[in-house]
C-alpha positions as CSV (number, residue, x, y, z in Angstrom):
1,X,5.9,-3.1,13.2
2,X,3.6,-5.1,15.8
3,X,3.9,-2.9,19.1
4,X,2.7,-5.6,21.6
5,X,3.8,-8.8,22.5
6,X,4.1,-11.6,19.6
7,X,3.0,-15.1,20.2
8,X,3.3,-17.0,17.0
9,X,4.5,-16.1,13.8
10,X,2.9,-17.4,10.8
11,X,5.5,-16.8,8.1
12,X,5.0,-17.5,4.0
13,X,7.1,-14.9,2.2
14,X,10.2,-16.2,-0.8
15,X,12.5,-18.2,1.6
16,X,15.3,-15.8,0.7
17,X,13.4,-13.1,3.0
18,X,13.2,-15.6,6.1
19,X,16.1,-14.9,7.9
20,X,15.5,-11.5,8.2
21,X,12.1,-12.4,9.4
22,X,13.5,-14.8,11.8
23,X,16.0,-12.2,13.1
24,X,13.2,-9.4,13.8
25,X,11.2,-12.3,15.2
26,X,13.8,-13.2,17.7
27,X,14.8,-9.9,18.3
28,X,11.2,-9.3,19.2
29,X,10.9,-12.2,21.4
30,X,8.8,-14.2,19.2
31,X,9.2,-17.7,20.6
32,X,7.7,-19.8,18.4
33,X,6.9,-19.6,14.0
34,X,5.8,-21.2,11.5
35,X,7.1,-21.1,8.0
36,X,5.1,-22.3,5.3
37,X,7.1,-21.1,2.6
38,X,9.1,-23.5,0.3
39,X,12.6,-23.4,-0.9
40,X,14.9,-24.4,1.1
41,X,17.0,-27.7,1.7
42,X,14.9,-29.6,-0.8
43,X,15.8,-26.6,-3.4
44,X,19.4,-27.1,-3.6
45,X,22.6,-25.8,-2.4
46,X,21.1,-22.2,-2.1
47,X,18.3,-22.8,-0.1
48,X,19.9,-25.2,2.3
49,X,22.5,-22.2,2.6
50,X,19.1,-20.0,4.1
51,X,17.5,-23.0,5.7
52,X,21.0,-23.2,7.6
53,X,20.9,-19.6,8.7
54,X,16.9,-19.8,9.6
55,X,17.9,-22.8,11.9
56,X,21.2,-21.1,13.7
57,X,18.9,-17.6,14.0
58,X,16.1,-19.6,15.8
59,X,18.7,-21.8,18.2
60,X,20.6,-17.7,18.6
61,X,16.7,-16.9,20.1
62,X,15.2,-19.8,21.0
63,X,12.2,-19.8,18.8
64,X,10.6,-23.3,18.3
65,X,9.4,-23.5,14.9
66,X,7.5,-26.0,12.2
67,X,8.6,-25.7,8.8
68,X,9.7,-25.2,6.6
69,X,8.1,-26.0,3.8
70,X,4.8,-27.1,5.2
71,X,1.2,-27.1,5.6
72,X,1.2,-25.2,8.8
73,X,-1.3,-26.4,11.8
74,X,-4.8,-26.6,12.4
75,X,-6.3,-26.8,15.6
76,X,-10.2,-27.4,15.1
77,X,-10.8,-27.5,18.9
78,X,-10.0,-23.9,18.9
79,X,-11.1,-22.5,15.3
80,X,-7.5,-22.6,14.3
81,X,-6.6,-22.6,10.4
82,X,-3.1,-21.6,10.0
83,X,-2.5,-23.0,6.8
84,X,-2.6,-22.5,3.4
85,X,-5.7,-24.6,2.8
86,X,-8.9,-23.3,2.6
87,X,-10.5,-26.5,4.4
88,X,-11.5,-27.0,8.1
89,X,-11.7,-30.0,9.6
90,X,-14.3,-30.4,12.4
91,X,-13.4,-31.0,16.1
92,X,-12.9,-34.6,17.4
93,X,-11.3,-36.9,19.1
94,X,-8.4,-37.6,15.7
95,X,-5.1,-36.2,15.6
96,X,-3.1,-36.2,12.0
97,X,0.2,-35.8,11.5
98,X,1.4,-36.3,8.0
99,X,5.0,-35.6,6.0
100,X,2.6,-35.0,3.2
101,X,0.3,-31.4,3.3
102,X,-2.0,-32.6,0.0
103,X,-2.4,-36.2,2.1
104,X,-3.7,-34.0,5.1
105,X,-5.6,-31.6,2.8
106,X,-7.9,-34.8,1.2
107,X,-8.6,-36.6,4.8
């Protein structure tokens, strides 16, 4: 239980747990997550079942999110690591956007 006022959500818990999480995010007012963990649509049937339900929770709210299934986002200008990857890249004038997190993990 976070008693103040929630930003961003940084999410990486099994995928069967995310809706839940998504739920007590909206119902929070969270407006915006990211979700790192895997196993959804490109799982199967199941986990485009809770991808599904993740998606129509976050339109029910109106949270933005990246994900799932991703590296997360790094923001060097501001110190920001929220990834799974212990490497931080330096600030600069560059901007990388990759379908591919071990791609943006080696640059």
């Amino acid at each position: 239980d976070v008693d103040d006022a929630v930003d961003l959500a940084v999410v990486i818990t099994p995928a069967p747990t995310i809706p839940a999480i998504a739920q007590e995010c909206g119902e929070k007012g969270v407006k915006m997550m990211i979700i790192i963990s895997a196993g959804f649509r490109e799982a199967g049937n199941e986990g485009r079942k809770i991808e599904d339900e993740v998606v129509r929770i976050a339109k029910d709210y109106g949270i933005r999110f990246i994900g799932p299934n991703c590296l997360g986002l790094i923001r060097p200008s501001e110190g920001i690591n929220l990834t799974f990857g212990n490497n931080n890249a330096s600030p600069g004038n560059l901007a990388l956007v990759s379908q591919s997190g071990p791609i943006c993990t080696a640059i």
